[in-house]
N, CA, C and O atoms as a CHARMM CRD file, in Angstrom:
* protein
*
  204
    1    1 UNK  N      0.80900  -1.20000   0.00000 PROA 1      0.00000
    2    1 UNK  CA     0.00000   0.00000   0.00000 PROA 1      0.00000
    3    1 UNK  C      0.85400   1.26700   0.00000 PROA 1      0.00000
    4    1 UNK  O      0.77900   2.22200  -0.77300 PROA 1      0.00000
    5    2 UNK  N      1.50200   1.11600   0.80800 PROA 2      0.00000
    6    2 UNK  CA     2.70800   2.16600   0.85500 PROA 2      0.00000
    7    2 UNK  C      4.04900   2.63000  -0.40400 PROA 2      0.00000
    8    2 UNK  O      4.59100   3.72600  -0.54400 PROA 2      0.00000
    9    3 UNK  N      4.20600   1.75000  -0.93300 PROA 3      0.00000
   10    3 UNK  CA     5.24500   1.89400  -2.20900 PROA 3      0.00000
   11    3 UNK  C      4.77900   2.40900  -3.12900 PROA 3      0.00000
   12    3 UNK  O      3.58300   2.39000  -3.42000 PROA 3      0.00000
   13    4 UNK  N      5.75400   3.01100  -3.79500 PROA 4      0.00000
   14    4 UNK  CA     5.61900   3.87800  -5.13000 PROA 4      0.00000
   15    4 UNK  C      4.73900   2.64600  -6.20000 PROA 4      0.00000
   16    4 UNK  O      4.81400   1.41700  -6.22800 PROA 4      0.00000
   17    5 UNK  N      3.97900   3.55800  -6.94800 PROA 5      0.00000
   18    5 UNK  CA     2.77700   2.79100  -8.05700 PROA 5      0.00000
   19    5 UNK  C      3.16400   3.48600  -9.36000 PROA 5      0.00000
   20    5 UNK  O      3.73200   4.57600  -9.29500 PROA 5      0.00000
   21    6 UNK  N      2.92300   2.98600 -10.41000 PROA 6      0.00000
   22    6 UNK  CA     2.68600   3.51200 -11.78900 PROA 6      0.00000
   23    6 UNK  C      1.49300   2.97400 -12.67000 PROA 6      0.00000
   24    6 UNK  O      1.25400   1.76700 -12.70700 PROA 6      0.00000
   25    7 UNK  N      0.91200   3.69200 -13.22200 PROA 7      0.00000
   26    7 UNK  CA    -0.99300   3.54600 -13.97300 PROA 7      0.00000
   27    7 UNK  C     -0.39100   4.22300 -14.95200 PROA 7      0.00000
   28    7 UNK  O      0.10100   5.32300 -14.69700 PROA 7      0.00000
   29    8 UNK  N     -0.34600   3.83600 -15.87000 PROA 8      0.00000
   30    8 UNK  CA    -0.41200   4.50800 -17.23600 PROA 8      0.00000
   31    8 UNK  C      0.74800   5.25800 -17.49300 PROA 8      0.00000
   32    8 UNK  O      0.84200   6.11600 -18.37100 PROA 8      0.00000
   33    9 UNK  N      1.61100   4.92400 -16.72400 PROA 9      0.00000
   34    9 UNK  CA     2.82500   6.04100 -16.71900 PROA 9      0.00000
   35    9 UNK  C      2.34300   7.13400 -15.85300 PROA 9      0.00000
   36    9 UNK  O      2.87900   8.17400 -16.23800 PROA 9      0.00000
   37   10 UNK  N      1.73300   7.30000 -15.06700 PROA 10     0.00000
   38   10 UNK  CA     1.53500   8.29700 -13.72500 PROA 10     0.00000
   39   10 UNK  C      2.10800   7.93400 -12.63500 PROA 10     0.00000
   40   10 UNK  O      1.68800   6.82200 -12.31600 PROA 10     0.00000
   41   11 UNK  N      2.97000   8.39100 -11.81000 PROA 11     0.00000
   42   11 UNK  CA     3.46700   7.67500 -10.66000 PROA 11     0.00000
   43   11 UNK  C      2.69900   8.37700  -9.44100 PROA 11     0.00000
   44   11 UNK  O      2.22200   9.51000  -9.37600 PROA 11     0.00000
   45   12 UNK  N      2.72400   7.59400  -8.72600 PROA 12     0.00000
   46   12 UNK  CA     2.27400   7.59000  -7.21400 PROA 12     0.00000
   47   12 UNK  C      3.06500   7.12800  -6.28400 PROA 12     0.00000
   48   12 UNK  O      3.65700   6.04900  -6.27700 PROA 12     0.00000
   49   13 UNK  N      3.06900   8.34800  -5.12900 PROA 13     0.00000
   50   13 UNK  CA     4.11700   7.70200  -4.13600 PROA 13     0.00000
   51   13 UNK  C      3.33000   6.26900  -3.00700 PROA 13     0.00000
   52   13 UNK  O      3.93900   5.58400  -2.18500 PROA 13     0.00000
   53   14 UNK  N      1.73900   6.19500  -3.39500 PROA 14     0.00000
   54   14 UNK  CA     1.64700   4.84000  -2.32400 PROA 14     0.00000
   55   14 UNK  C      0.18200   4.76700  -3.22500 PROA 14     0.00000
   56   14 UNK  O     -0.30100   5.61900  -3.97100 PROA 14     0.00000
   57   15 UNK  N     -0.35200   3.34000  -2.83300 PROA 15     0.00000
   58   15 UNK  CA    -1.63500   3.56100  -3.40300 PROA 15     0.00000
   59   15 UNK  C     -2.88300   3.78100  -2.70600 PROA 15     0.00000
   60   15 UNK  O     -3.82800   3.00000  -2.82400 PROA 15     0.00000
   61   16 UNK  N     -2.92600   4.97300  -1.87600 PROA 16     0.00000
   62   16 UNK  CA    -4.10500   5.27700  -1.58300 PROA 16     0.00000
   63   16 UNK  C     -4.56300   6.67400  -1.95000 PROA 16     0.00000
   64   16 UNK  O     -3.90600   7.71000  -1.84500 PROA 16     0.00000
   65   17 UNK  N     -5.61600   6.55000  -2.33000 PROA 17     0.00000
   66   17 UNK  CA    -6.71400   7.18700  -3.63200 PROA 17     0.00000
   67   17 UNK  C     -7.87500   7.58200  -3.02200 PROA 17     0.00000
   68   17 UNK  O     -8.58900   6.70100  -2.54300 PROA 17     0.00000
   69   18 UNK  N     -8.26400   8.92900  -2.92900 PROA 18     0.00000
   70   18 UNK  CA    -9.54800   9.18500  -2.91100 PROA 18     0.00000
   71   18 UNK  C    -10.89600   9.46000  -4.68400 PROA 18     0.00000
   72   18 UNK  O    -10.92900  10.08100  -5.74600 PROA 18     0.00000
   73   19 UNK  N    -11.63000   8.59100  -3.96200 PROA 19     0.00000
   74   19 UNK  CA   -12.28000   8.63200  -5.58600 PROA 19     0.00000
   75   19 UNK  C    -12.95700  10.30300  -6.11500 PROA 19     0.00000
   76   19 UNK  O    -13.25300  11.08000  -5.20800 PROA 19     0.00000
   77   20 UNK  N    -13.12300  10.66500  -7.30000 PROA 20     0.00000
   78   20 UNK  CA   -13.90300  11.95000  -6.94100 PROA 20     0.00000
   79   20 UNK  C    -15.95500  11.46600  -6.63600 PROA 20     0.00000
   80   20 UNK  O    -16.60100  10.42000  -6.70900 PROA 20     0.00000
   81   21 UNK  N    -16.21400  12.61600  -6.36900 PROA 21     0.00000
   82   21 UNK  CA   -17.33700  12.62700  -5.38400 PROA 21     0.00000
   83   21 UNK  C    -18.46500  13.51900  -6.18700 PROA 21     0.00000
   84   21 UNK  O    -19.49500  13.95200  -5.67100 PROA 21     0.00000
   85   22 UNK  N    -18.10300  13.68500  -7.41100 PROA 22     0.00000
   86   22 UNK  CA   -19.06700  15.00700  -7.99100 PROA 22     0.00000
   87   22 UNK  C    -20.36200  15.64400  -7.59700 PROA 22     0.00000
   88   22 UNK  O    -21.44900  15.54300  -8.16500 PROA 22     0.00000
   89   23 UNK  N    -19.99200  16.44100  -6.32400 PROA 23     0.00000
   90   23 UNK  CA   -20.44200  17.40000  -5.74300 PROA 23     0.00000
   91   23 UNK  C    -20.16600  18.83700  -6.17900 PROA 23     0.00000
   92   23 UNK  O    -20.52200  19.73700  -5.41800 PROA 23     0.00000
   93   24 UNK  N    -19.55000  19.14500  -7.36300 PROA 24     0.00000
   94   24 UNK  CA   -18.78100  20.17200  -7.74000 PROA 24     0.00000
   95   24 UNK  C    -18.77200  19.65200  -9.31300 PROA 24     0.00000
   96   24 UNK  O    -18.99600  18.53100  -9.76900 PROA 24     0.00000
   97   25 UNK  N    -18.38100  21.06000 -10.05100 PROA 25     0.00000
   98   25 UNK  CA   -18.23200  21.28700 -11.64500 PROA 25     0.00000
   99   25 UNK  C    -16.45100  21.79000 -11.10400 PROA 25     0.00000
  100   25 UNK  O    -16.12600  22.27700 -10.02100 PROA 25     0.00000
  101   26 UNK  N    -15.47900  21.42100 -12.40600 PROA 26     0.00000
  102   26 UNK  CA   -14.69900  22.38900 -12.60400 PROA 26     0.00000
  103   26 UNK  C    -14.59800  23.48300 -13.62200 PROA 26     0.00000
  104   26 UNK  O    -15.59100  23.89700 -14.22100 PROA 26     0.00000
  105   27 UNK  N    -13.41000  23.93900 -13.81000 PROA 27     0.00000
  106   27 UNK  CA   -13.32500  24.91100 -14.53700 PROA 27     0.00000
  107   27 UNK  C    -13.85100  24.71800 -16.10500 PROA 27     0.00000
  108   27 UNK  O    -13.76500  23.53400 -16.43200 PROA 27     0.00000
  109   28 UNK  N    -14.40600  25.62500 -17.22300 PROA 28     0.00000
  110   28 UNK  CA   -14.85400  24.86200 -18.25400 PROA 28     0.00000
  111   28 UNK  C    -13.79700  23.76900 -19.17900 PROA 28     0.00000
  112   28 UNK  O    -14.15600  23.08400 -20.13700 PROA 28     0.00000
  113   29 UNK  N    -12.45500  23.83800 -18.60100 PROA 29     0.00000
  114   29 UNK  CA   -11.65500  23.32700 -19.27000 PROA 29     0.00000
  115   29 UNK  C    -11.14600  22.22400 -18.40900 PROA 29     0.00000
  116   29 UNK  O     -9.97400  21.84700 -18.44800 PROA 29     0.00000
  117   30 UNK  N    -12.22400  21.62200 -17.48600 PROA 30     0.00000
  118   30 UNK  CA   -12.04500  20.31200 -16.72300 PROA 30     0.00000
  119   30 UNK  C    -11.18200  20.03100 -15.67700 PROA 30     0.00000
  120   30 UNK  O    -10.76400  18.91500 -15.37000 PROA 30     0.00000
  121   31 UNK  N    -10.80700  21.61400 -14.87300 PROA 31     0.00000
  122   31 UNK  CA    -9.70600  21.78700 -13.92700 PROA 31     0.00000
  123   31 UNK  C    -10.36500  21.30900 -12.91000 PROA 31     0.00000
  124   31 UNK  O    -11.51500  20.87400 -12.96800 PROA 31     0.00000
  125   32 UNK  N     -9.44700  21.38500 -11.61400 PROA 32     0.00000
  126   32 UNK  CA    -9.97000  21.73800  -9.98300 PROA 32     0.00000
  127   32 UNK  C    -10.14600  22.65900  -9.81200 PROA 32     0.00000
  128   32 UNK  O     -9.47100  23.37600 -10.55100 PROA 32     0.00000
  129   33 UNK  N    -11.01000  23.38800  -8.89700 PROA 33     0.00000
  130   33 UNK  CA   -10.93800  24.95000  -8.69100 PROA 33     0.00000
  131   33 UNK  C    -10.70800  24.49100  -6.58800 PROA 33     0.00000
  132   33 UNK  O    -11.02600  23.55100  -5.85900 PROA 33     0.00000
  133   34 UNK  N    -10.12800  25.57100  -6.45500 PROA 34     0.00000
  134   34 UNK  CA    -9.49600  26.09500  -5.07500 PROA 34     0.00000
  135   34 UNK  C    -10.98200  24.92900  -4.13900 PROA 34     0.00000
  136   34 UNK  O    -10.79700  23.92800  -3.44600 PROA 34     0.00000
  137   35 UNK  N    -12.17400  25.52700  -4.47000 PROA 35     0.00000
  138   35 UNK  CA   -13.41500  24.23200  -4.28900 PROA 35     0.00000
  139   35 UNK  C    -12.65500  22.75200  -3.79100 PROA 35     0.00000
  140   35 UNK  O    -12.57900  22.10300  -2.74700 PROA 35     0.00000
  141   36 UNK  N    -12.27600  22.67000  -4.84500 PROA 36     0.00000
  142   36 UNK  CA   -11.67200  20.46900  -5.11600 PROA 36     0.00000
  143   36 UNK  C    -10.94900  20.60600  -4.16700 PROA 36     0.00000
  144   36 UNK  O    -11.21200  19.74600  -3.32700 PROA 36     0.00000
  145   37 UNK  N     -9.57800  21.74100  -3.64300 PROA 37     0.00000
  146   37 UNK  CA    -8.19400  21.48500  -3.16600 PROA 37     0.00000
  147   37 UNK  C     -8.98400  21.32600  -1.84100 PROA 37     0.00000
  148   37 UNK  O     -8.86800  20.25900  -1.23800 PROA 37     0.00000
  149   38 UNK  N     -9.64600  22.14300  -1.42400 PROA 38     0.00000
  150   38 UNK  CA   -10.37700  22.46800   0.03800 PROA 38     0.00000
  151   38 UNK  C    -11.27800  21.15900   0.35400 PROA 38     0.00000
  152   38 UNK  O    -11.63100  21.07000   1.53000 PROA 38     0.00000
  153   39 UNK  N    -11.51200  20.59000  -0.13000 PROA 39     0.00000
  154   39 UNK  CA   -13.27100  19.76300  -0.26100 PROA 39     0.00000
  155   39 UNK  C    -12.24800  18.32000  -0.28400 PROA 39     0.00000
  156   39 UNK  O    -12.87400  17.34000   0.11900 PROA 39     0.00000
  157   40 UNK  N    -10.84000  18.02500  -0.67000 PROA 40     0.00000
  158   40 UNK  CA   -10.47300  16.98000  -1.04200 PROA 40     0.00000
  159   40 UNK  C     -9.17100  16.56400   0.19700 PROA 40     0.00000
  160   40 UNK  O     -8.81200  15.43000   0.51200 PROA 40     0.00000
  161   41 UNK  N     -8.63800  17.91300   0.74300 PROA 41     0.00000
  162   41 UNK  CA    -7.59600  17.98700   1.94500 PROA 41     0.00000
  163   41 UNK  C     -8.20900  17.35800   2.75200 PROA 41     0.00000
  164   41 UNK  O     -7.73700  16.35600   3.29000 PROA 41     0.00000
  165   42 UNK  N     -9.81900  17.99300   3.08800 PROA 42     0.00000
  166   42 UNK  CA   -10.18100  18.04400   4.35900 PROA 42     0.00000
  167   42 UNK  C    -10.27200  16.75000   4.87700 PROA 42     0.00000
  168   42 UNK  O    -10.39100  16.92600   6.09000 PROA 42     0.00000
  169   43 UNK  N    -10.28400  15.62000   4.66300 PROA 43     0.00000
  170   43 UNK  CA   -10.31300  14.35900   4.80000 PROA 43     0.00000
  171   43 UNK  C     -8.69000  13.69900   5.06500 PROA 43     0.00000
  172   43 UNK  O     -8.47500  12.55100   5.45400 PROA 43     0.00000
  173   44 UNK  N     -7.81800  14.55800   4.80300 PROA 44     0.00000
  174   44 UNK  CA    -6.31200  14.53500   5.07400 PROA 44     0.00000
  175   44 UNK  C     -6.21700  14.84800   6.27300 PROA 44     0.00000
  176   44 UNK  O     -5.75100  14.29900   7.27200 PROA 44     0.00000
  177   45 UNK  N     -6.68900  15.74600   6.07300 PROA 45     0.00000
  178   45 UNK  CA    -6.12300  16.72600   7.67700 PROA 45     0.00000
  179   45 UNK  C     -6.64400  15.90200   8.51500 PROA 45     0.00000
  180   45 UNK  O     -6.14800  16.06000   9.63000 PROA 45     0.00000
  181   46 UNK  N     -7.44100  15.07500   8.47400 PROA 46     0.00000
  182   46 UNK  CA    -8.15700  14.71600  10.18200 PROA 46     0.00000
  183   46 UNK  C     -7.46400  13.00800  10.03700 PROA 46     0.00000
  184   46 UNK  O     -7.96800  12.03000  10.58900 PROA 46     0.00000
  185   47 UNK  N     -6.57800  12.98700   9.41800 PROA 47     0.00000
  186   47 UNK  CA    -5.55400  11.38800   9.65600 PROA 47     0.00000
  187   47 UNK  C     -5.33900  11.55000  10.87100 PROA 47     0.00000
  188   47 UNK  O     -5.54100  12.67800  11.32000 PROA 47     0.00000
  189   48 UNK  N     -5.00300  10.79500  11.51500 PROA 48     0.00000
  190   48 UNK  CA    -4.70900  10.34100  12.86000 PROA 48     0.00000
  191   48 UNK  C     -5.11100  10.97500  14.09300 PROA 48     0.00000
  192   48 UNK  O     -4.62700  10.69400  15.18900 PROA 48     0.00000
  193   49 UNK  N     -6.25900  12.08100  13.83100 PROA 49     0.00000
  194   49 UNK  CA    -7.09100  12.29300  14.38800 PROA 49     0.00000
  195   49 UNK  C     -7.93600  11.61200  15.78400 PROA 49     0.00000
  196   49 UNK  O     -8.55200  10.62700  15.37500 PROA 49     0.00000
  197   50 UNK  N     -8.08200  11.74000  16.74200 PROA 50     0.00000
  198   50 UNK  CA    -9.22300  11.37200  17.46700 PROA 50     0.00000
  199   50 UNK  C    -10.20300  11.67100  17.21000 PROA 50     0.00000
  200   50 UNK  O    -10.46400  12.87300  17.25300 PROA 50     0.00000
  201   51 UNK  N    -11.37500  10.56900  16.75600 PROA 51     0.00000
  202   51 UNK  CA   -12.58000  10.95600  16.76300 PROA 51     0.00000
  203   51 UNK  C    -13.33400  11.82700  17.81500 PROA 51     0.00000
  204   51 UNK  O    -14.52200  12.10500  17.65000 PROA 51     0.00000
């Protein structure tokens, strides 16, 4: 789970993946907007967290 991955020639430093959630549009040219970065951390930040 932890080791470097490659998909298609994309590397990843481990394989854990959040899926997207389409609760949100991006930009018309299929970006993230500041929205995604915020909406997609927040589930980072609370790792090792106490419930």
């Amino acid at each position: 789970m932890n080791e470097p991955h490659s998909i298609r020639g994309a590397e990843f430093p481990n394989r854990m993946a959040m899926s997207p959630m389409c609760i949100n549009s991006g930009t018309p040219e299929g970006l993230a907007t500041d929205f995604h970065v915020v909406h997609y951390r927040a589930p980072a930040d609370t790792v090792g967290r106490a419930a």
